[in-house]
N, C-alpha and C positions, 0 to 999 in steps of 0.2 A: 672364703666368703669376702665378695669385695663391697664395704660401706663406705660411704661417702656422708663427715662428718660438718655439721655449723657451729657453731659456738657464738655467742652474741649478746650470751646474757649482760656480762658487764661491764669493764671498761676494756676489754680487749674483745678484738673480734679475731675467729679464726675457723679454716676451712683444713679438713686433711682429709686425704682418701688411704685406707688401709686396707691390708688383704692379707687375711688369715694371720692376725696379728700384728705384720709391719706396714708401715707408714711407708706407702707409694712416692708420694706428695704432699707438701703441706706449708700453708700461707698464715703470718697473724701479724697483726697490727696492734698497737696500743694507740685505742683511740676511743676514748667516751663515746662519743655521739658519730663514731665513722660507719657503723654497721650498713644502712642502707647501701651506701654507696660501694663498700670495700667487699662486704661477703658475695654481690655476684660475680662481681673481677675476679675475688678470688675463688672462686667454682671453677669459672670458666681456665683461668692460669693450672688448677691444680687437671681437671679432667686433660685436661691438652697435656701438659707435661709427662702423667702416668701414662696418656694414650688408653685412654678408657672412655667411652661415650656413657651418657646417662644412660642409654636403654642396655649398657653391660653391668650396671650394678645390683646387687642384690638386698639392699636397702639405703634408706636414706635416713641417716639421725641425726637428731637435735636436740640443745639444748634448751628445756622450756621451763628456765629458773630454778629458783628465785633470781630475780633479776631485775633490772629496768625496763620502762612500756617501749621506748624504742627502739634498743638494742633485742630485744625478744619479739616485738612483730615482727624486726626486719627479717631475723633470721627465721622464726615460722614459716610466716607466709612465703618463703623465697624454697626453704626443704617441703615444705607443701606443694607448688607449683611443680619441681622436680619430680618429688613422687609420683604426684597425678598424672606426668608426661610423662615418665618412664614407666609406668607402670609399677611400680614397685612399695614395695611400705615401708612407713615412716612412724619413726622408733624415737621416744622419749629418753630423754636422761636428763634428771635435775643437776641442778650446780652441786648440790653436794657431791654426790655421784660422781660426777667427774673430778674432782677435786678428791679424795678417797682413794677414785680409781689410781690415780696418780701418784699415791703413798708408795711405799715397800711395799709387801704383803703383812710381814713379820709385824709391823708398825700400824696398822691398819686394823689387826686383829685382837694388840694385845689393849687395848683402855674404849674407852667410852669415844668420840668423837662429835664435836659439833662442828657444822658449816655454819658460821655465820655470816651475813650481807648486811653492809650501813646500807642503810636506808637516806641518807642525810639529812635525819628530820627527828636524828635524837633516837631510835628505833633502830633493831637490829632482827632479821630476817633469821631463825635459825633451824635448823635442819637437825632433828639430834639422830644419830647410830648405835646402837648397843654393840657392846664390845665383838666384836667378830661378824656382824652384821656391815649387810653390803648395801641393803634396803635401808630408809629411814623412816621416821613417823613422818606425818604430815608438817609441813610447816610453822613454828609459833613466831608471831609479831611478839614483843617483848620491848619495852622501854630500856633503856639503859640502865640503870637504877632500881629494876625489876626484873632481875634474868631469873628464866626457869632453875628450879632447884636441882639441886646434882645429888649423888651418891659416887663416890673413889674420884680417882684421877678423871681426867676429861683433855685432853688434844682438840685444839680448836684453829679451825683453820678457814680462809675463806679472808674478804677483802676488811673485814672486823676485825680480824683473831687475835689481831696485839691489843686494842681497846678492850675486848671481853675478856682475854686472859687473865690481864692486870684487875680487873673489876672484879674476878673469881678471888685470885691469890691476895687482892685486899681483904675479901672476906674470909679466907683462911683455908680457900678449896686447891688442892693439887692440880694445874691446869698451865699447859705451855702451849704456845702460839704457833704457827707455821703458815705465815700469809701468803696468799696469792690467788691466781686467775685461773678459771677454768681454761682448759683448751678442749680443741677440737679432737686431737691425738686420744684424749681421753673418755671425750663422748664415745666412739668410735671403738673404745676399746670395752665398757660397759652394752653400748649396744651390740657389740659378739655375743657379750651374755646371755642379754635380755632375749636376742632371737633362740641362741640356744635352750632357752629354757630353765636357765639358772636362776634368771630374776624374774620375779611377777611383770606382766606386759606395762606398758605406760605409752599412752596416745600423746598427741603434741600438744593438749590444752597448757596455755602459759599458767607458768606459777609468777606475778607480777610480787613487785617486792613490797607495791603498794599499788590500790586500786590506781587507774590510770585518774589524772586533775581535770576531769572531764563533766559537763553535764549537758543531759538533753537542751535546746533553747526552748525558751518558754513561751507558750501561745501565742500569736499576734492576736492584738486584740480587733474586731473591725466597728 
């Protein structure tokens, strides 16, 4: 099965195409605000390289957060456009998820896990997993100062997880960090799952890390 991965939710953007497990191809950058520009170049670098055309793949996945408004349109709307041209379907995978995906196995199954995302606004984005669980709950916003309550150990991982770990082990909770960025490698390797059947399906509506700083403009008056 060849998938064709985006990743964009947050300060790294990346693109891999895999088949039946391994990694064809595969482009990232670390760039906060680089997603529009850098994930079609790098579509188009990764498809050219493998030598695979959009209309030879058998889906298209992304990552649709938690994350930032820009880095997650970019890459939506862009594994949208593909799909719709290729004909093909496009297959969710949250940051946790990918981040998860990317553990051991052994590691991944044996504690509790959270994804958590700074928000940079004092707020932290968190994804919780029960122990051997590949799915998570729905997302909880959480103040810093107010993190959801735990039971046992807890592994926290995600672009927070040294801020949240230390604010657990202040309060006396078993909980160590393991920071870092989704990739694409790893959307890619959850969405094998999710097609095969192992995980519940997930469409590409974005999980935003916070509503976008937007409002409609207000009537002109005449």
């Amino acid at each position: 099965m060849k998938i064709l991965a985006i990743e964009g939710a947050l300060a790294r953007c990346s693109v891999a195409l895999a088949a039946d497990g391994a990694v064809l191809a595969a482009r990232r950058s670390d760039a906060p605000r680089g997603q529009p520009a850098l994930l079609p170049r790098f579509v188009a670098e990764v498809l050219a390289e493998a030598r695979i055309p959009a209309t030879a793949l058998d889906a298209i996945a992304v990552g649709v957060g938690p994350g930032g408004f820009t880095g997650l349109r970019a890459a939506i709307a862009l594994a949208q456009g593909l799909a719709q041209g290729a004909g093909r379907p496009l297959v969710g995978v949250t940051t946790g998820e990918a981040l998860v995906a990317a553990l051991p196995e052994a590691v991944a199954s044996e504690q509790a896990i959270w994804a958590a995302i700074d928000n940079r606004r004092g707020r932290v984005v968190i994804e919780c997993f029960a122990p051997g669980h590949a799915t998570p709950g729905a997302p909880i916003v959480a103040p810093l100062d107010r993190l959801p309550a735990m039971e046992g150990p807890v592994l926290v991982l995600g672009d927070a997880a040294e801020a949240v770990a230390a604010l657990l082990i202040a309060r006396g909770h078993a909980a160590r960090a393991i920071p870092g960025l989704p990739l694409a490698d790893a959307v890619a390797l959850v969405a094998a799952r999710r097609l095969a059947g192992h995980l519940p399906p997930l469409s590409g509506v974005p999980l935003y890390a916070e509503p976008p700083a937007v409002s409609a403009p207000a009537p002109r008056r005449t």
